[in-house]
N, C-alpha and C positions, 0 to 999 in steps of 0.2 A: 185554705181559704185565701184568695186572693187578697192586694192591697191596691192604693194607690200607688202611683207610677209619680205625681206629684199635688200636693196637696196645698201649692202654694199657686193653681192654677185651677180656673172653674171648671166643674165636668156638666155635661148636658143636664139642663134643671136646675144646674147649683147643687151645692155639698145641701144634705138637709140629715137631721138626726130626729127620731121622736119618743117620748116616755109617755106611751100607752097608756099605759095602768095610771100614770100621772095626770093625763091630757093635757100633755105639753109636748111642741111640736117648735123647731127650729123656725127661725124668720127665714124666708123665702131669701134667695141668693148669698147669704151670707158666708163669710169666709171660713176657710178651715178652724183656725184658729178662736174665731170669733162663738163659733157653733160646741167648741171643746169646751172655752170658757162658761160656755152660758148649762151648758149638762154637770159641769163641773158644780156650778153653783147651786142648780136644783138639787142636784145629789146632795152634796153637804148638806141643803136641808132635810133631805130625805133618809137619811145613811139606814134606818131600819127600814123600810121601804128596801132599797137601793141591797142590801144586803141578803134580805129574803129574796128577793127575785135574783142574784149572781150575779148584779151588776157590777161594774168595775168602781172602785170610791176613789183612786188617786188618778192624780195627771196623766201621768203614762199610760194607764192602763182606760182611762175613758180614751185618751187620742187615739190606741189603737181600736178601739171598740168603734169610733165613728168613722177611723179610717177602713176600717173592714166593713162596715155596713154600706159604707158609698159605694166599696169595688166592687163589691158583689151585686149592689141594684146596678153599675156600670157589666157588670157581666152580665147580667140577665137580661140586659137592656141588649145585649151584643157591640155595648162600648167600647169594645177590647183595646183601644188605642190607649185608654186612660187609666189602665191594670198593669201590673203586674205577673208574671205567670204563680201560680202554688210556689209554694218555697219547699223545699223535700224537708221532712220530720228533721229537727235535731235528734244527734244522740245524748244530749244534754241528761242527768238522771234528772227526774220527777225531785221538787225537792222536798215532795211529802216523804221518800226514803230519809231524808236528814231529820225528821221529827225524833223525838222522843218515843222511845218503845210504846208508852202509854198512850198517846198519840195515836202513832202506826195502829195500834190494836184496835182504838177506839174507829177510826177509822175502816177497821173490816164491817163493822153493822151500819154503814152507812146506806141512806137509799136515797131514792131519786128525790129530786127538791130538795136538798138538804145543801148550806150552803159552806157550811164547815161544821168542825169538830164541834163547838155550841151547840148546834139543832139535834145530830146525834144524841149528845149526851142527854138533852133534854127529851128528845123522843122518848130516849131508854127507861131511863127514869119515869117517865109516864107523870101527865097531868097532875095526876091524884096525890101519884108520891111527893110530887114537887110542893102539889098548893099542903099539903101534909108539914113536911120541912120548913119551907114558909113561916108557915105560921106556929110551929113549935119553933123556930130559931129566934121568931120578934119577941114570943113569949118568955122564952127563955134569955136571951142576952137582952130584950129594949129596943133592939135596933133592924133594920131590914139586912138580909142574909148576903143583899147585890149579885141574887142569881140572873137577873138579866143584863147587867152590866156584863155578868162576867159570859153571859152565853157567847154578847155579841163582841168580846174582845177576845175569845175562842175562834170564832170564826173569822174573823180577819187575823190572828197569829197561826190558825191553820187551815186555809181555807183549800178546799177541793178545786180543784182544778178542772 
């Protein structure tokens, strides 16, 4: 996927970014940085949102998200002055290999829409058994189990790539 070529310079239209599903849409001309900022922000309020759908939750990883969603409408625009060419694949490994065996494993029943190892386990497990545990665990200790804390801190400690 292409990138910008420089992002501290306007491309045709202006940089713009939008969250769909949110209906939220970048102010018109706004700068690179100014446009990072502002998805940065919605996400932090959104992180469950923002996570089920695979969106990026830190700095880094939104700036390249918006800096590849500009190249690519500059490609398709036939922008080319304001791209970058493909960058060839790293050989870099996957650093889902550096997981945990358990991990790794859990990771072979993964399916589409699934945004880390959390939603896995949780599919696996099945509804039933979950809301089951649930509510033998409050019954039994007093207190909530924190299987959704722990879905969505599974998926960001190993998220799919």
């Amino acid at each position: 996927m292409p990138r910008l070529r420089d992002r501290n310079h306007q491309i045709p239209g202006g940089f713009v970014h939008e969250l769909g599903s949110l209906g939220w849409r970048s102010a018109p001309f706004a700068s690179f940085n100014t446009i990072v900022d502002q998805v940065f922000n919605v996400i932090k309020g959104n992180q469950n949102i923002a996570l089920s759908r695979g969106w990026p939750i830190d700095r880094p990883g939104i700036e390249n998200w918006v800096d590849r969603s500009n190249a690519q409408r500059c490609q398709d625009n036939g922008w080319n002055d304001f791209i970058l060419p493909d960058e060839p694949q790293s050989a870099e490994p996957n650093k889902s290999e550096q997981w945990p065996l358990w991990a790794r494993t859990i990771a072979k029943f993964r399916k589409e829409g699934e945004v880390g190892i959390g939603d896995t386990i949780k599919r696996v497990i099945g509804n039933d058994n979950s809301e089951a545990f649930k509510k033998w665990y409050k019954s039994t200790f007093n207190r909530d189990c924190g299987c959704c804390g722990r879905q969505q801190n599974l998926n960001v400690q190993y998220r799919y790539l």
